[in-house]
N, C-alpha and C positions, 0 to 999 in steps of 0.2 A: 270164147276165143277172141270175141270185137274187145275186148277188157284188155287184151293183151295187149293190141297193136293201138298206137296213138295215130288215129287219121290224118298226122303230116307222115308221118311214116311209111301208110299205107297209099298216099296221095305219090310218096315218091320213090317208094319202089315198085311203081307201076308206072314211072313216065317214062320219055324219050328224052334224048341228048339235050333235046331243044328246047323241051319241056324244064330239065334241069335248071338249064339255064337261064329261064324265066320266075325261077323259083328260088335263086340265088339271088337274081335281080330285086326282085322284090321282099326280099328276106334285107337284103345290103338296105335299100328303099326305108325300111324299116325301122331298122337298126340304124337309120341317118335321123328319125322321125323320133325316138325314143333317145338318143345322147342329146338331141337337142334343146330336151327337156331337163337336162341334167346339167348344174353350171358345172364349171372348172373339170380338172384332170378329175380323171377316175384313176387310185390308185389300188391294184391289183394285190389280191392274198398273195400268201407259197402256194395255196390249194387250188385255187385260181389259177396261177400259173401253169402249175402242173397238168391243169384239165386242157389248158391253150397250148399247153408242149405237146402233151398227146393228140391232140386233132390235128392241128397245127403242123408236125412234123411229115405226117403223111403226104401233104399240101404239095408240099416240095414247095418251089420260087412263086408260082400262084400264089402264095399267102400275101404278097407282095400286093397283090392287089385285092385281095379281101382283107386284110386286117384294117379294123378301126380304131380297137380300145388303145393299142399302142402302134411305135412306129415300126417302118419292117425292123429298123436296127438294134431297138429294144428285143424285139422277137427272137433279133441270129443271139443278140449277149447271150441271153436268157439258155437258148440253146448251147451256146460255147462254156455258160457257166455249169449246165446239167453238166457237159461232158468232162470238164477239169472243176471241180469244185474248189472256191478257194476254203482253205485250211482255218480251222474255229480260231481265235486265239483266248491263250490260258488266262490271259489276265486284262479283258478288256477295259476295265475302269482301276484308277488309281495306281498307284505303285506300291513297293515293299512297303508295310509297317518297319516303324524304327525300333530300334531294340531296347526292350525293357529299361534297359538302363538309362539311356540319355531321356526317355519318357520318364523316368524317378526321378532323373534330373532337372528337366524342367518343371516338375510339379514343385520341385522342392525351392525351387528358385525363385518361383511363382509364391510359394507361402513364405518364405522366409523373410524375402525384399522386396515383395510389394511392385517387381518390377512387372513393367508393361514386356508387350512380345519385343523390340527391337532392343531393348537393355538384356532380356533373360541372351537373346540372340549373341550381343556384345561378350555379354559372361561367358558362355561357352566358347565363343571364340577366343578369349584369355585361355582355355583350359584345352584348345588344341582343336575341340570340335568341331568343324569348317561344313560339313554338309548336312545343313540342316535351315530351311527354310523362315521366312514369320508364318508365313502360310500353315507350317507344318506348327509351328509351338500354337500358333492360336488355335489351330484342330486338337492337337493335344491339351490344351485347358479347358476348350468348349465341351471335349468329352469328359474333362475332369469335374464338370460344369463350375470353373473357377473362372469367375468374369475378369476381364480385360482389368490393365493396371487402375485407370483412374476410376474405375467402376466398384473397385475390390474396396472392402469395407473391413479396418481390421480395429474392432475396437481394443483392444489388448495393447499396453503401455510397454508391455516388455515383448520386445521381440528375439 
């Protein structure tokens, strides 16, 4: 049965008010004695979080004066974020892939004429094409793994 209970447990569900709160005192005491030893911010898990929301919420405005690891207004966010979560979004890195074709396009333009990205660019814009980036045709050759113009090596006499 002593297996069960952890002796801070048992120390403090047998004190008094007063007791309490010399055991918070020195808990707080503590815990100023142990971050001290730790440089810089401590940056908290989600699981972490979670376990600080649960204790934490019961506290009510007192948290105000025990919290350390963060400030009280990280703590309410944190709280206002549990209760409206913001929404995932679909597509957080890059935008649309370009469609097949103007990607056939620029390969083809890229083997044909030997041009660097800001000439392939010029080309399509002759042929109407207006949204399309260097950024985009140099990602598009790099995945063709067709190097940049002055790097492109064509030993072939007839093109």
């Amino acid at each position: 049965m002593s297996e069960i209970f952890h002796p801070l447990l048992a120390l403090i569900a047998s004190a008094t008010d007063n007791q309490l709160a010399k055991y918070v005192e020195y808990l707080k005491e503590e815990n100023k004695v142990l971050r001290a030893r730790i440089p810089g911010q401590i940056h908290t898990k989600p699981e972490e979080r979670e376990r600080l929301l649960k204790y934490g919420k019961v506290i009510g405005r007192a948290i105000e004066e025990l919290i350390t690891i963060v400030s009280p207004a990280t703590f309410y966010r944190w709280v206002r974020d549990e209760k409206n979560p913001k929404p995932k979004t679909k597509n957080p890195k890059g935008g649309q892939r370009k469609p097949e074709e103007i990607r056939a396009l620029v390969i083809e333009v890229a083997k044909t004429t030997g041009f660097g990205y800001t000439r392939i660019i010029g080309e399509l814009r002759k042929l109407g094409i207006r949204k399309i980036s260097r950024q985009t045709v140099r990602n598009i050759l790099k995945e063709e793994g067709i190097e940049p113009g002055p790097d492109r090596v064509n030993d072939n006499w007839e093109t």
